[in-house]
N, C-alpha and C positions, 0 to 999 in steps of 0.2 A: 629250676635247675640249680640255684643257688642251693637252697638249700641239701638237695642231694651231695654236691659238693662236698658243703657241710660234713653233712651224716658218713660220706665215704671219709674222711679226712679224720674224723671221730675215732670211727669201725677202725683205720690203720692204726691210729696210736694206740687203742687197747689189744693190738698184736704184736705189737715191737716187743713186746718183752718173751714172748714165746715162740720157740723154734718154730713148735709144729703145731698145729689146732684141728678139731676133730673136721671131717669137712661140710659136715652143713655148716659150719662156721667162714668157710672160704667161701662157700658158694653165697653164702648170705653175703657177704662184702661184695663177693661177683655181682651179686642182682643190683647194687648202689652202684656200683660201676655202667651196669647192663642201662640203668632208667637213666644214667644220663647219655650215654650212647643213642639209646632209642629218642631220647628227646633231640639230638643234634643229626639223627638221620631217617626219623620219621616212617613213613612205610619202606623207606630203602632197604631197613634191617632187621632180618627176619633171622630168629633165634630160636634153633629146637633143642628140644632137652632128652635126654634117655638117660636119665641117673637111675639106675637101682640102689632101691633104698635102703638096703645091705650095706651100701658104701659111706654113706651117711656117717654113723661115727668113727669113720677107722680116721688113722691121724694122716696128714697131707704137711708139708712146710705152709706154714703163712703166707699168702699172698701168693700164692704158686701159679695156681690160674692168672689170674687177672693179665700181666704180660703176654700168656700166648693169646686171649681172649683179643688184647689191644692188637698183636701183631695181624690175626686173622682180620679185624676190622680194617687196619691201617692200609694193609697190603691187600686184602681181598678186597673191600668194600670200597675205600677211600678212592680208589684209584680209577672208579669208575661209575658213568652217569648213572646206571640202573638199579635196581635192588639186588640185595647179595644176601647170603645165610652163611651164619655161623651154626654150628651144632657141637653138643656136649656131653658123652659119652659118659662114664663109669661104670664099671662094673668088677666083678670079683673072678681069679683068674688062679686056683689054688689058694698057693701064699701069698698071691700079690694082688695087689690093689692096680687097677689101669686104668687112666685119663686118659680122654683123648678131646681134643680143639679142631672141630675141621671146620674149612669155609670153600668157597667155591669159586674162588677169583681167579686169577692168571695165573697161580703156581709159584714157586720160586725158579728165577733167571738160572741159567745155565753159570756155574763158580759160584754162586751165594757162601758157599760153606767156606769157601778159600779164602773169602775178604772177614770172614773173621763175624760174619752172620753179626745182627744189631745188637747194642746194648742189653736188652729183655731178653734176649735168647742166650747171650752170654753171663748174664747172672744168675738164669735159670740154671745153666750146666753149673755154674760156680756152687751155686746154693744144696743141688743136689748130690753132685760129689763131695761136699761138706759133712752133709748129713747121711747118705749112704755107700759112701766110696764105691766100691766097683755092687754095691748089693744094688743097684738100680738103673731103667736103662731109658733113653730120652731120645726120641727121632724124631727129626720135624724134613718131612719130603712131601714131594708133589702125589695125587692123589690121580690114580690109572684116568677118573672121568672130568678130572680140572681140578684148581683149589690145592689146597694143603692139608696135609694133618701131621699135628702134633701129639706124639703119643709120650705117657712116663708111663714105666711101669716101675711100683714102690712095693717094699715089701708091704706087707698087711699086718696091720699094728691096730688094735682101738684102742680107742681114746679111752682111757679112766672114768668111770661112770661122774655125771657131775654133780657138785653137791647143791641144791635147791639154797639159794641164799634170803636169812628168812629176815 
């Protein structure tokens, strides 16, 4: 666990310098986040994937995921004895690129949005209305059959082919 710690801590500081990273670059950082999750919650959490791999190079903000990834654990998972899933969407939608973080826990409380929703939800909006003022759109609500989902939809941008460092 240590050293994933490590490696996540690593993976962060060679993003701090750049707005936005193609997103198998996010998701790769997700996955050092994900093995230490799965190390502190063992068969409790259960994590499916649906990325189309179209989405793969388009640009995403750095660290974007990770925050809703944590909130779905926190809130879906943490808060209760049994196992929980998280799941993780992408796909291509015209122009836009669309995330989505869902889990299956209790939902969010009846006012969550009025107390001003946590830190990770509020840096998320801060981050993306930075980088796409009104061109982008983020909802995190309760899910018709339990659980939450957190969706952005981002314009569709790739990433600059990258250059092989020799």
């Amino acid at each position: 666990m240590l050293t994933g710690v490590s490696e996540l801590l690593r993976m962060a500081l060679n993003t701090t310098s750049r707005q936005q990273v193609p997103l198998h670059e996010d998701l790769d950082f997700l996955d050092r986040y994900l093995d230490i999750e799965q190390t502190r919650f063992q068969d409790r959490l259960q994590v499916v994937r649906a990325i189309d791999p179209a989405t793969l190079g388009a640009l995403v903000p750095s660290l974007i995921l990770q925050p809703l990834v944590e909130n779905a654990i926190k809130h879906g998972l943490g808060t209760r004895s049994g196992a929980g899933c998280v799941e993780l969407r992408t796909w291509r939608e015209g122009a836009r690129l669309v995330l989505e973080v869902l889990d299956d826990g209790p939902g969010l409380t009846p006012g969550w949005d009025t107390q001003g929703g946590g830190i990770g939800v509020a840096n998320v909006r801060a981050r993306l209305h930075q980088l796409y003022g009104d061109g982008h759109a983020f909802t995190l609500e309760n899910r018709a059959g339990g659980g939450v989902r957190a969706r952005l939809e981002l314009p569709f941008q790739s990433a600059p082919p990258e250059v092989p460092v020799s």
